[in-house]
C-alpha positions as CSV (number, residue, x, y, z in Angstrom):
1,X,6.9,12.3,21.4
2,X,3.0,12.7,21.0
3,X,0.9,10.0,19.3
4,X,-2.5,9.6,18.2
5,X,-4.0,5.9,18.1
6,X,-7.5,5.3,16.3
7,X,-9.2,2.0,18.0
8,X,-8.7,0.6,21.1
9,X,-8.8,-3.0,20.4
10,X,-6.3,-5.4,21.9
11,X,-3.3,-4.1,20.2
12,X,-4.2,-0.5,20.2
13,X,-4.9,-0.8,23.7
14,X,-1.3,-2.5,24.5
15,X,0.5,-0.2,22.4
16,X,-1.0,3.0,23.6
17,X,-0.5,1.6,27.0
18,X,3.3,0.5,26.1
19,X,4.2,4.0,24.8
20,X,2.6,5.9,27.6
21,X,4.7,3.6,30.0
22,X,8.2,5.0,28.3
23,X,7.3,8.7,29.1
24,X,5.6,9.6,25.8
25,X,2.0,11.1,25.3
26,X,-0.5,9.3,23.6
27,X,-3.8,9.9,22.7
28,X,-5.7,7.6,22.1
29,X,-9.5,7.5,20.5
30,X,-12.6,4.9,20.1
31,X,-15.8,5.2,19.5
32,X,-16.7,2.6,22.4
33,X,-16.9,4.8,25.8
34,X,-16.3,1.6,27.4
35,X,-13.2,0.9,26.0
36,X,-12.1,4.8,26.5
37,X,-13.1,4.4,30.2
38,X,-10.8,1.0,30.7
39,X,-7.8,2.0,29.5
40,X,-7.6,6.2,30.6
41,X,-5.9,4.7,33.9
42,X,-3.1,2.9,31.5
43,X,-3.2,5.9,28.3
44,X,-2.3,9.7,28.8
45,X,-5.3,10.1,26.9
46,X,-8.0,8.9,25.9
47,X,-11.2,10.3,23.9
48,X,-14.9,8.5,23.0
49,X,-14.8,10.0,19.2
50,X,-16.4,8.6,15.9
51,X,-12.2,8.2,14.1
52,X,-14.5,8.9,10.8
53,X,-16.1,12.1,11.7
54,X,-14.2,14.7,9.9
55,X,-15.2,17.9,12.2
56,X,-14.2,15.7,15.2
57,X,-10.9,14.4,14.2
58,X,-10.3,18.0,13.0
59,X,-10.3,19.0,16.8
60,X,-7.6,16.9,17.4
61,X,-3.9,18.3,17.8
62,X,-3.2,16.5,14.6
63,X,-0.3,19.1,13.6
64,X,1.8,18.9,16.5
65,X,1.4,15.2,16.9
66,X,4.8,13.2,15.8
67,X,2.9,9.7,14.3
68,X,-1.0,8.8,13.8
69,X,-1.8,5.2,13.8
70,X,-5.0,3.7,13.0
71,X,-5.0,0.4,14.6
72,X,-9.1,-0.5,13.8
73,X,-9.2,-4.4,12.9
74,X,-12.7,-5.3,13.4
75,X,-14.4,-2.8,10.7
76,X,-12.4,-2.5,7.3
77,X,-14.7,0.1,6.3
78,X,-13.9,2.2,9.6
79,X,-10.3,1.7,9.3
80,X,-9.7,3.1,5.6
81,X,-11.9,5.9,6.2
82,X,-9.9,7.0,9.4
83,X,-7.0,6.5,7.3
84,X,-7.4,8.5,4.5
85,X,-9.5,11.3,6.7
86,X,-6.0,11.6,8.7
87,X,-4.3,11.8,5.6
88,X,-6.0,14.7,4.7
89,X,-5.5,16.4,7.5
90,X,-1.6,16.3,6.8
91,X,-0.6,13.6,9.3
92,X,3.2,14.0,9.7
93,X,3.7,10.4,9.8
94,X,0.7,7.6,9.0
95,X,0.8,4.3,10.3
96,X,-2.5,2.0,9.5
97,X,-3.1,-1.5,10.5
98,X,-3.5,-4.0,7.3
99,X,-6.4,-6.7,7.2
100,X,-6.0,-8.4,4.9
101,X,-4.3,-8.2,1.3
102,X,-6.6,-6.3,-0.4
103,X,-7.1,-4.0,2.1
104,X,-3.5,-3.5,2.5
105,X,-3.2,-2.5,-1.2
106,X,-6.0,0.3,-0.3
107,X,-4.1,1.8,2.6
108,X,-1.3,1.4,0.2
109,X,-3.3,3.9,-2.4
110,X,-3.8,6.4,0.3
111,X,-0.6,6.8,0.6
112,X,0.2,5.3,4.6
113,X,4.1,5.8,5.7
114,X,3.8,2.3,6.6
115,X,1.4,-1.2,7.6
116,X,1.3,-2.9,10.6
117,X,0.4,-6.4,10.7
118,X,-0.8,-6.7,14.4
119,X,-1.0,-10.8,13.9
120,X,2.7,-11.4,12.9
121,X,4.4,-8.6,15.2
122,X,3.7,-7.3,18.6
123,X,2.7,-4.4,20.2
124,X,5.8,-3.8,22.1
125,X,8.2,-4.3,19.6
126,X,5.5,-1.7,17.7
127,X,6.5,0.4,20.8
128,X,10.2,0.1,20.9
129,X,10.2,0.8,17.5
130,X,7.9,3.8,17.4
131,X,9.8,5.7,20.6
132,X,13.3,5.6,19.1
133,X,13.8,7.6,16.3
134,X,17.5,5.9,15.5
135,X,15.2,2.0,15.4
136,X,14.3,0.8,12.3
137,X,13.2,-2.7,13.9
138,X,14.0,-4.6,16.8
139,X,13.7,-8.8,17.3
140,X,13.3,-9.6,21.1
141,X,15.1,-13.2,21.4
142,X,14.3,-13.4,25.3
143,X,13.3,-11.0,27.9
144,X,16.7,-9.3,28.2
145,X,18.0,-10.0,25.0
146,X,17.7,-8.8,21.7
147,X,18.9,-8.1,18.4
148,X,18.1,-4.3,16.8
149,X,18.3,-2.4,13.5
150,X,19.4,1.2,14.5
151,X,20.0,3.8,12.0
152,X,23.8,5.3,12.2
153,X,23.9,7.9,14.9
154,X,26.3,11.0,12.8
155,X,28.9,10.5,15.3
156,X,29.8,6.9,14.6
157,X,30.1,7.9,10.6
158,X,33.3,7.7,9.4
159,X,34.5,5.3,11.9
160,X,35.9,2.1,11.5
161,X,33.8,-1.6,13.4
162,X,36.7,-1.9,15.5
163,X,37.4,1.7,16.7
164,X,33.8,1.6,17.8
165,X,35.5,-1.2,20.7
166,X,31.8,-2.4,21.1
167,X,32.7,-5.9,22.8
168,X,35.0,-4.4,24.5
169,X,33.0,-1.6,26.0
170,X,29.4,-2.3,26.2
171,X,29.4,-5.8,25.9
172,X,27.5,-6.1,22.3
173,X,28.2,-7.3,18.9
174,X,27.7,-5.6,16.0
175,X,26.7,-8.3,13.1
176,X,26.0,-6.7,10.1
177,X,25.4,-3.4,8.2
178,X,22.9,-2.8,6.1
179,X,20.9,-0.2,3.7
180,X,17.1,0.3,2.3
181,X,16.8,0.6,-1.4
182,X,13.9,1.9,-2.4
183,X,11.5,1.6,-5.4
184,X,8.2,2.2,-6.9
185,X,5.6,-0.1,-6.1
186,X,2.6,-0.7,-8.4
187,X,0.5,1.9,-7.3
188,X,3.6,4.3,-7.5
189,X,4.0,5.0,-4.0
190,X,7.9,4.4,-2.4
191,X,9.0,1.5,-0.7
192,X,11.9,-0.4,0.6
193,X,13.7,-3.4,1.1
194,X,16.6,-4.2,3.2
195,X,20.5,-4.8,1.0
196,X,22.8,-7.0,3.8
197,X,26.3,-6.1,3.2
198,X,27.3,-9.7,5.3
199,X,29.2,-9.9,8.6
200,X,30.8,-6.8,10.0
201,X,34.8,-6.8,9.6
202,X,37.3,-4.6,12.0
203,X,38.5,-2.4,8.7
204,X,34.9,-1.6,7.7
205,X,34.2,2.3,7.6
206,X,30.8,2.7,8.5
207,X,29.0,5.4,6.3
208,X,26.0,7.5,6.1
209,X,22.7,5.6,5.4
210,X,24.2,2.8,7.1
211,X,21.8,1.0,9.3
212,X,23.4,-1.1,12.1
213,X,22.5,-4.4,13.1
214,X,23.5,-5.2,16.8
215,X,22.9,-8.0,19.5
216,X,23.4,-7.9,22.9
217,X,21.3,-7.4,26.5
218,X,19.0,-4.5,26.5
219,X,20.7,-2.8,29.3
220,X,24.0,-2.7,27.4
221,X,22.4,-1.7,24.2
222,X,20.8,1.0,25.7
223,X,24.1,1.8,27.8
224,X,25.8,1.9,24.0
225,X,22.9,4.5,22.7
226,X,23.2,6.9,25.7
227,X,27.2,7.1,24.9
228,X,26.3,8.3,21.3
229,X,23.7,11.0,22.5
230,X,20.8,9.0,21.5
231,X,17.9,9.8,24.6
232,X,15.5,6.9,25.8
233,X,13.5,6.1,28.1
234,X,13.4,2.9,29.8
């Protein structure tokens, strides 16, 4: 996948460097040649460009790139002008960093696919998250452990928790399934929130839109989304 991240602070910088390390290209831009020149070792990528400067950003491969994200902290200004300037250049996915409330509601108005809140989450789960297109979110409990929200792959739909053999075979659990309902907030833009359907049972058919909700080691969960077809890199 191809990504474009806007500011190379200190979770830009460990994201883009996170993302490049599983095999996917990243650009990354800043308008600070000394940050560009510190992280190009770590980055596939990486430009000295003003993220507001419409005929620059307009040079970028902004079409074929999968997800934009601006992760600017330190200049509010700077980041909701990026944000809305890659809107309008028909960014296939938008991802923005929030600042504060206010400014969330702003990026919110522009129409972002989604807020990161760099404070509360980190830049590799940002990464695991962003690099799988079956994740929906992932909670690192220790180094090799973790527990993961993966969107049904269409082979396991129609199939029952215990056909699946998941203990059994790859040495996970699955806990829970779930689904997003989504509404309108005030600004009428679409959003989500999670519905928990409680604790997986053996007769449960899982269905489409189902979004599983598995523990285990790393290495087995990733063993488990290989044997569905889902490719990763590690």
């Amino acid at each position: 996948m191809r990504y474009i991240i806007v500011g190379l602070g200190n979770f830009g910088a460990s994201l883009g460097s996170a993302l490049t390390s599983q095999g996917h290209e990243v650009i990354a831009i800043d308008s600070s040649m000394q940050r560009v020149e510190a992280y190009k070792e770590v980055i596939s990528h990486t430009l000295c460009m003003d993220a507001t400067d419409e005929y620059a950003v307009s040079g970028l491969p902004i079409v074929d790139t999968d997800i934009v994200i601006v992760a600017i902290g330190e200049d509010q200004g700077a980041n909701v002008m990026a944000t809305a300037l890659f809107k309008t250049l028909k960014a296939k996915r938008l991802i923005s960093r929030s600042i504060n409330p206010l400014h969330e509601k702003v990026l919110q108005a522009i129409g972002v696919d989604d807020l990161i809140h760099p404070e509360k989450e980190a830049a590799n789960r940002w990464a695991k998250r962003l690099s799988l297109r079956y994740f929906v979110d992932s909670f690192e409990l220790s180094d090799n452990f973790s527990m993961v929200e993966i969107k049904i792959p269409n082979v396991l739909i129609g199939s029952t928790v215990d056909e699946l053999q998941l203990e059994q075979r790859f040495n996970i659990r699955l806990l829970s399934t779930m689904r997003y309902e989504y509404y309108e907030d005030s600004f009428g833009r679409t959003q989500s929130k999670p519905s928990i359907k409680g604790l997986a049972t053996p007769e449960q058919v899982l269905q489409d839109h189902d979004v599983l909700v598995i523990y285990g080691a790393n290495k087995h969960i990733n063993q488990f989304l290989r044997s569905v077809g889902v490719k990763i890199k590690v």
